[in-house]
Each structure stands twice: as structure tokens, then as C-alpha cells.
C-alpha positions in Angstrom: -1.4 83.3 -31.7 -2.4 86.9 -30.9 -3.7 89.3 -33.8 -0.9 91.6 -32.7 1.4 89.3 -35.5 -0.5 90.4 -38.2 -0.5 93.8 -37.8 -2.6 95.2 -40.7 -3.1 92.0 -42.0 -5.3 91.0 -39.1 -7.6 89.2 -41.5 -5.5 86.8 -42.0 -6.2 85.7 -38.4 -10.1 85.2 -39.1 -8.7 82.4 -42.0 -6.8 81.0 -40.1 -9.5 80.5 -37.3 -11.9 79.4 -39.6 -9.2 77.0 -41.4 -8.0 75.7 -37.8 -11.8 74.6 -37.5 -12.4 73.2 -40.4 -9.6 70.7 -39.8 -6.7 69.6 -42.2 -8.6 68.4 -45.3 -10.4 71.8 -45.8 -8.6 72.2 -48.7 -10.3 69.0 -50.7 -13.4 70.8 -49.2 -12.7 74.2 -50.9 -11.4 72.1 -53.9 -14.7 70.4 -54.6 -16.7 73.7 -54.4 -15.2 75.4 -56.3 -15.1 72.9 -59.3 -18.9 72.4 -58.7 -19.4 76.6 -59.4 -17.2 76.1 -62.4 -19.1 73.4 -63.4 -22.6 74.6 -62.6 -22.0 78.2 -64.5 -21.6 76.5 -67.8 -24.6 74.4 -67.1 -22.2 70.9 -66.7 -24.3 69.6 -64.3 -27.3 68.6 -66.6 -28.1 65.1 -67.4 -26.8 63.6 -70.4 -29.1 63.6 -73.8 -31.1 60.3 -73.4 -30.7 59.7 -77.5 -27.0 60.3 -77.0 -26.8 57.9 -74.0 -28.8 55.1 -75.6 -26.2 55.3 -78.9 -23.5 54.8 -76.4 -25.2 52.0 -74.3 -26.0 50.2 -77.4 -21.6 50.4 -78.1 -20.6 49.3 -74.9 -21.3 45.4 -74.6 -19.7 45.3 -78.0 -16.7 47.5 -77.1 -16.4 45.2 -73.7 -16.0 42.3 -75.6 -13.2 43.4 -77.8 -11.0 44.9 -75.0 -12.0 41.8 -72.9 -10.6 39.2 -75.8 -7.1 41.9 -76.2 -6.6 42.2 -72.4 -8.0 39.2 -70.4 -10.7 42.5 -68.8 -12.9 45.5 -69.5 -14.3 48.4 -67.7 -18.0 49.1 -68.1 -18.5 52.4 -69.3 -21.7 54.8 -68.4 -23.0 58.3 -69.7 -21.6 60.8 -67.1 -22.4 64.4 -66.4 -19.2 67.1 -66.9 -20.0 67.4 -63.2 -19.8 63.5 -62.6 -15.9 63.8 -64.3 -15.3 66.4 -62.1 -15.8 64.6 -58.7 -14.6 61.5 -60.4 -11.6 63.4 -60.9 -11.0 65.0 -57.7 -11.3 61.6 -56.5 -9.0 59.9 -57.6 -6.4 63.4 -58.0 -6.9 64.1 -53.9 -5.0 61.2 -52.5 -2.0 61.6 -54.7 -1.8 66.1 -54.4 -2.0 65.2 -50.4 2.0 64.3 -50.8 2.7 68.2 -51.7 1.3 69.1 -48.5 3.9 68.2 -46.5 5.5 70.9 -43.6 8.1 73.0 -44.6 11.7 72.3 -43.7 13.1 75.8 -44.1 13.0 78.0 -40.9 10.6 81.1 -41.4 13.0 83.4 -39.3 15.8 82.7 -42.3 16.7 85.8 -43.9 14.1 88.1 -41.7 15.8 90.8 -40.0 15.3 90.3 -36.3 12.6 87.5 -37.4 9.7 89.7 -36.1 7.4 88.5 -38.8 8.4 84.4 -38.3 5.2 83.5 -36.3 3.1 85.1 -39.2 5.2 83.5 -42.0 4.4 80.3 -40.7 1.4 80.2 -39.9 0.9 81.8 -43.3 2.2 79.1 -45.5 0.7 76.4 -43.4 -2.8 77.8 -44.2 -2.2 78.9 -47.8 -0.2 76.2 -48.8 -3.4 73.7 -48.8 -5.9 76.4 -49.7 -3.5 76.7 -52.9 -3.9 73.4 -53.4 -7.6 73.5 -53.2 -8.1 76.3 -55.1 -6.1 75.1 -57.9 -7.3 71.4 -58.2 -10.7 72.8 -58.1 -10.4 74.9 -60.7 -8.2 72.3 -63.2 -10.8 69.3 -61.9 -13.9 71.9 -63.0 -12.4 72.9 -66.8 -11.4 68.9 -67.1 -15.2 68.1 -66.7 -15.9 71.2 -69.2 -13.9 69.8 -71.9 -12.6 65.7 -71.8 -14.4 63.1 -72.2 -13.0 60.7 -69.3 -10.2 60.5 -66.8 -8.0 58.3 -69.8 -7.3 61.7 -71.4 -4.7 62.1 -67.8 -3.5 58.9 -67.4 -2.8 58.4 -63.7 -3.6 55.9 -61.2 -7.5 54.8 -60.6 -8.2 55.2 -57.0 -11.9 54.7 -58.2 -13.3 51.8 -60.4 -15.5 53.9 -62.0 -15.3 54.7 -65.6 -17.2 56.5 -67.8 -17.5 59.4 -70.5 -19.2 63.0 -70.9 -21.3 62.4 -74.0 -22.0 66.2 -74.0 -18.6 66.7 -74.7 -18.5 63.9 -76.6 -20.8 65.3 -79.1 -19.3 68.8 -79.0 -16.0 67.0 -80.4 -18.0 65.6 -83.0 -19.9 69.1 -84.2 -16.3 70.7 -84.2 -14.7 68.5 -85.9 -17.3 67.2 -88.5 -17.1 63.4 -87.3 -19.6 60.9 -86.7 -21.0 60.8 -83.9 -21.3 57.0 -83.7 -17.9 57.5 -84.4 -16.8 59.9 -81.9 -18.9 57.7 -79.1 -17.0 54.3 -80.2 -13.7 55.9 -80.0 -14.4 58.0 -76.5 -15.8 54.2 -74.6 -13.2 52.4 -76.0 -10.6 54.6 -74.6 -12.2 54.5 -71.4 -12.5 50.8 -71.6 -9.0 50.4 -72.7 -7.8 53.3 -70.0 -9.4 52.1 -67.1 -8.4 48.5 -67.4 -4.7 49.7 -67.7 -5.2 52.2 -65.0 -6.6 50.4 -62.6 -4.0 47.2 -62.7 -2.0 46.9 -59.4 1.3 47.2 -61.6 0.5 50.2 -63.3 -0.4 51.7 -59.9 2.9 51.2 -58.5 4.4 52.6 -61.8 3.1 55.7 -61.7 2.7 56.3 -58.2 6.4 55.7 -58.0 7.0 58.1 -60.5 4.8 60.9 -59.2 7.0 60.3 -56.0 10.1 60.8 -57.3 8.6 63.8 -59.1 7.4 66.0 -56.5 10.7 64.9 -54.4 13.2 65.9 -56.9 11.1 68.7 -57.9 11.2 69.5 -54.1 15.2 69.3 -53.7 15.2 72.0 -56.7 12.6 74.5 -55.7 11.3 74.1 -52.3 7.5 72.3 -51.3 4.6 75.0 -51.2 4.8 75.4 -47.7 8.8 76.6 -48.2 8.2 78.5 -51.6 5.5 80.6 -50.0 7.4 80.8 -47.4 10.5 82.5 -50.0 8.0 84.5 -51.1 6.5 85.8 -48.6 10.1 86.7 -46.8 11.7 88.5 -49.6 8.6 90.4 -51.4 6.1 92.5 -50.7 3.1 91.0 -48.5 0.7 93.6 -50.1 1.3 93.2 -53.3 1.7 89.6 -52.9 -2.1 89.2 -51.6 -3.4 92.3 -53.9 -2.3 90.1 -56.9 -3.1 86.0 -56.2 -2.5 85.7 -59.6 1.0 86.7 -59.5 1.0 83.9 -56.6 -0.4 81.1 -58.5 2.4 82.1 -60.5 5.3 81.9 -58.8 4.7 78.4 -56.9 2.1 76.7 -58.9 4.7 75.0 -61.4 7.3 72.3 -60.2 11.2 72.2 -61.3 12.3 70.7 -64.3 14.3 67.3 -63.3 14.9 64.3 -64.5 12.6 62.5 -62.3 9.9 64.9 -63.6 10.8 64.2 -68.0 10.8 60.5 -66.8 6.8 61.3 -65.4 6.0 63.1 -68.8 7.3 60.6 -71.1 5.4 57.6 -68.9 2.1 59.4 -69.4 2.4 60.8 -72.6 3.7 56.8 -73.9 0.6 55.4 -71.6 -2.1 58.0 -73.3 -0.6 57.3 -77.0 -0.9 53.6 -75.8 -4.5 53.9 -75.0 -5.1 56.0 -77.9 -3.7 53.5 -80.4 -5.8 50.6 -78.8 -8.5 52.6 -79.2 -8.1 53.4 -82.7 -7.8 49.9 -83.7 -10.8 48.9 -81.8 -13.1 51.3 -83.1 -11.7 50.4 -86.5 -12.5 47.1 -86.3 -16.5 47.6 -85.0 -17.0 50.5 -87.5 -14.7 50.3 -90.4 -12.2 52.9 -90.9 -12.1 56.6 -89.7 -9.5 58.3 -91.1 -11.2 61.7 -89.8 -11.6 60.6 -86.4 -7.7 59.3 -85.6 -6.9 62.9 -87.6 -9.5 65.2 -85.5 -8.3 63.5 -82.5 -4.2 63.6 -82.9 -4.5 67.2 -84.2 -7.0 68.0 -80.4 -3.9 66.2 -78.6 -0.7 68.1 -80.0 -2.9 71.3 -79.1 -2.9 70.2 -75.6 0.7 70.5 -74.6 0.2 72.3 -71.8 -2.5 71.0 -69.6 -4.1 72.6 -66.2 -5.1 69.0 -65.1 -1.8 67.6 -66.0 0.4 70.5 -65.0 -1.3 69.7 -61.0 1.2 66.6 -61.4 4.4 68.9 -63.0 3.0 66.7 -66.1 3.1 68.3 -69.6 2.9 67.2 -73.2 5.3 68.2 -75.9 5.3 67.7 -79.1 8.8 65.6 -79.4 7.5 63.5 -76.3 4.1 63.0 -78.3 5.9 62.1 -81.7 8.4 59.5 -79.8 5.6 57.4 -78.0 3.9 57.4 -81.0 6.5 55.7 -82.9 7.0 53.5 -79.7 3.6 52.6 -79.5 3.6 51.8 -83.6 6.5 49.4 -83.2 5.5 47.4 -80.7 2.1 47.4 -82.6 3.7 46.6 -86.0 6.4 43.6 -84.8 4.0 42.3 -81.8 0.2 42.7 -81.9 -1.9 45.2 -79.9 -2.0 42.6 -77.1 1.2 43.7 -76.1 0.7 46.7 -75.3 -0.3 45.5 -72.1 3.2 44.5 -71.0 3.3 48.7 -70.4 0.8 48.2 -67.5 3.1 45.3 -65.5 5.2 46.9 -63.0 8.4 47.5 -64.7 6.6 47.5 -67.9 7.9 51.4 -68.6 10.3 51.5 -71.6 13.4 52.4 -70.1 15.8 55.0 -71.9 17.4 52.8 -73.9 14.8 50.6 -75.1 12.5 53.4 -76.5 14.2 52.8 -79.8 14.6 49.6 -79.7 11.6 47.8 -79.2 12.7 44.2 -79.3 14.8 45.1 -76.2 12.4 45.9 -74.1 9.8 43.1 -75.3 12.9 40.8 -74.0 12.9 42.3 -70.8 9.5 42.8 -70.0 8.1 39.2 -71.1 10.9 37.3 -69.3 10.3 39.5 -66.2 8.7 38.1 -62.5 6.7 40.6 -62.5 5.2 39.8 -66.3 1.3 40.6 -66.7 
């Protein structure tokens, strides 16, 4: 394509160049960087305290054992880095965000008197589109490191076996909230423990992936992919202002639609965290004694965290009612079946349905006499 499509936007040439050389997974490229720099300018790239990580070494054969005798496996669990979470989450986010990526469908000459601006609009979306997607997954991968403790806090499906948990941010949890840090540590490696051995079972996989599917279709059907809402925007706005403002952008195509397909994504992860979260709980309980504090400090962190940067890459978010209801789900099957069964969420078609998310006893029926049964 000649510059002569750009007229004074010629720069827009040199990216594309550049991006054409690159090749088509740039975008995890410029996604990586830029978590690193996020990471690095709040110093989340030094080593864990040696004290702290010796406390949590001397936790985890204990803490394998328990989850081992509820759920037939564990996960070992190491001191990571904020910077290790970040590339262990861009890891395992990369291979499901590459479904958004795909071409457009709508024609850029629709709507564009005499279409004069087409070639541009095309070629446009086809390179912002992934560099959106970069930019944004850096970013939400680099704040994750800054501030969870372990990929459990999203649960989504492992494409990594590895597990582990910040202990910096570990601690910080601790100094805020006045809790033990013993404490704190038990509670952050058994949810790891507990998440990755859920996350990582071929079942659950399927689940979720399925799910995420359906999401970014529907999602789709309602508001366009990024490659077509850029496109929207780009035909009926101002280009200037457009690319004077990337904020405004972000904006404007960064969130998906609201559909059915995407409530039934947010009630599956906010039922699987409250499911690793009660687990955990009772785990910790049971190596050291009761923490009232902790479970309090904790629920009170996760009903300030509706909204999500990490979770909102997947159209994912956590309300309140959604939060209250898979507690009470997750309490139920706790109460009339043992925390063993909690597993029977991770089997394939283990997901409450709608009708069975008050009443417990039907879905127990269903999912225990099921062929696909854990």
C-alpha cells in the first residue's frame, strides 16, 4: 500500500511496516514488555525475602498433604517474584485472548462516502486491533503481578503447570490487614494448591474454555470483534481525535457486550473462586486453628474487587449478588456433602446449572451419576 492512503497520517505507514515485520504475534511481544516496565518501576522484579520464603517452604508439604487426601492431587507451590506472576500470567492468558483476534467481517467501505478511506481503515484495524490487545494485557498482566498473590485469584484455565505465590504481596496483605503472616502464607498456598489442582483438570478446561467461547462469540454477535468496532470507530468519528486521545479508544472497544453467554462466564468464575476460597479456608483452619480475621480481611479484599482489569480482558466481572450467591452455593454443598465435593465443580459438566444453584441436592444427583463424573 502507498503512503498516499494516509494522507497526514503517514505515520501510520511506518507501524504498519514495522508490525508487518514483526509478524502476527507482535502483539504477545508488545504485551510482555510492557508488563515487564510496569513491573520493574515498582521494583516487582526483586527476589522474594528469604525469611518469608523459608516460612512458606516450611507450609507446603503440609498443605500438599491435606489437598492431596480431599482431592486425590496437589500442586507444589514456590515463592515467585510479582514479575514471575506476570509472565506466568501472560502465559496462560495469551492462548485464550488470540480468539478475539480474529478478521473482521464488516466491509471497511460501509457507510464511507465514496470509500476513499477503505484501504486505510483496514489496514488500520488489522494492526491496532492486536496492538490493543497487547497493550491492554500487558498492562492488566503487570498490575496482577503488583497486587495478587497467584493466578487462583482469576480462575481460568492452566495452560502452565506451574503454581505458585508472590509472598511480597503476600506480606503486604498481612501489614494491611493486621493478620498473621503465618496465617496469610497458609491461606495464599493453599489456595494455590487447591486452584491449580482444579484448574488444571482436563474437565475444568473444557468448562471454561467452552464458556470463554461462547462469550466472546455472543459478545461478538452484539457489538462487533475489535477489528470491526475499530473499524465503527474509525468510519464515523474523528481520526484525529480518535488517535490524540487512546484513552478514549481503550474506551470505547475494550469492554465486551452484556449477554447471556457472558453472566453464564461470570457466575462460573465467581462460583469456582468462592469454591477455592472456601477449601482454602477450611484447610488453613485445620493446620492452624481458627482465623476469623483472615476469612474476614480476605472476603472484605474480594467484594472490593468487582471490577477487575485482569478479569474484565475475559468480559469477566464480579458483583456483589453473583459473590453472595456462590457463596451460599459453595456453603451448601459444604454443609449437606463434605468439602470433597466440591470437586464434582471441576468434572466437565460439573457447572451448577440455573436451576440447580438453589437447590443443591439437584445438582449433586446430576453430577455424581454423570459419565463424565471426576
Amino acid at each position: 500500500m502507498s503512503d498516499s492512503h494516509f494522507g497526514n497520517f503517514s505515520f501510520f505507514s511506518d507501524i504498519m511496516k514495522m508490525m508487518g515485520q514483526l509478524g502476527p504475534d507482535a502483539w504477545q511481544q508488545t504485551s510482555r514488555e510492557l508488563a515487564a516496565n510496569v513491573i520493574r518501576e515498582h521494583k516487582g522484579d526483586e527476589n522474594p525475602d528469604p525469611a518469608v520464603r523459608q516460612r512458606l517452604e516450611i507450609l507446603t508439604p503440609v498443605i500438599a498433604r491435606r489437598v492431596e487426601h480431599l482431592f486425590g492431587d496437589s500442586a507444589e507451590v514456590v515463592a515467585l517474584r510479582p514479575l514471575d506472576l506476570t509472565e506466568l500470567a501472560l502465559a496462560n492468558w495469551h492462548p485464550l485472548l488470540a480468539r478475539n483476534l480474529r478478521p473482521g467481517t464488516t466491509s471497511p467501505n460501509d457507510g464511507l462516502p465514496g470509500g476513499e478511506l477503505a484501504p486505510l481503515l483496514q489496514e488500520l484495524s488489522s494492526v491496532v486491533g492486536p496492538l490493543f490487545v497487547g497493550f491492554q494485557s500487558g498492562s492488566a498482566a503487570g498490575h496482577f503481578g503488583l497486587r495478587e498473590w497467584s493466578m487462583s485469584h482469576l480462575p481460568l484455565p492452566r495452560q502452565s503447570p506451574r503454581a505458585g505465590v508472590v509472598t511480597k504481596n503476600v506480606a503486604h496483605f498481612a501489614e494491611e490487614w493486621s493478620v498473621d503472616l503465618d496465617h496469610a502464607l497458609c491461606f495464599a498456598a493453599t489456595h494455590e494448591s487447591v486452584g491449580a489442582t482444579f484448574l488444571r483438570r482436563d474437565g475444568m478446561s473444557i468448562a471454561l474454555e467452552a464458556l470463554l467461547f461462547d462469550a466472546i462469540n455472543d459478545a461478538t454477535a452484539v457489538r462487533g470483534d475489535i477489528m470491526e468496532r475499530l473499524t465503527g470507530l474509525f468510519q464515523g468519528g474523528d481520526l484525529s481525535a480518535l488517535t490524540g486521545n487512546p484513552e478514549a479508544l481503550i474506551e470505547q472497544i475494550g469492554d465486551l457486550a452484556d449477554t447471556p453467554a457472558t453472566r453464564r462466564l461470570d457466575r462460573a468464575v465467581t462460583l469456582l473462586r468462592s469454591a477455592i476460597e472456601g477449601v482454602a479456608l477450611h484447610i488453613t483452619s485445620e493446620i492452624v486453628g481458627p482465623t476469623p480475621l483472615l476469612a474476614e480481611a480476605w472476603r472484605r479484599r474480594q467484594l472490593s474487587d468487582e471490577v477487575s482489569h485482569a478479569a474484565a480482558l475475559f468480559g469477566v466481572s464480579f458483583s456483589r449478588e453473583l459473590q453472595s450467591s456462590a457463596l451460599n452455593f459453595i456453603e451448601e454443598v459444604h454443609t449437606h456433602f463434605g468439602w470433597e465435593q466440591i470437586a464434582a465443580l471441576t468434572q466437565a459438566d460439573g457447572l451448577p446449572l440455573d436451576n440447580e444453584l438453589d437447590d443443591v441436592h439437584s445438582w449433586r444427583a446430576r453430577v455424581t451419576t454423570s459419565p463424565l463424573a471426576n
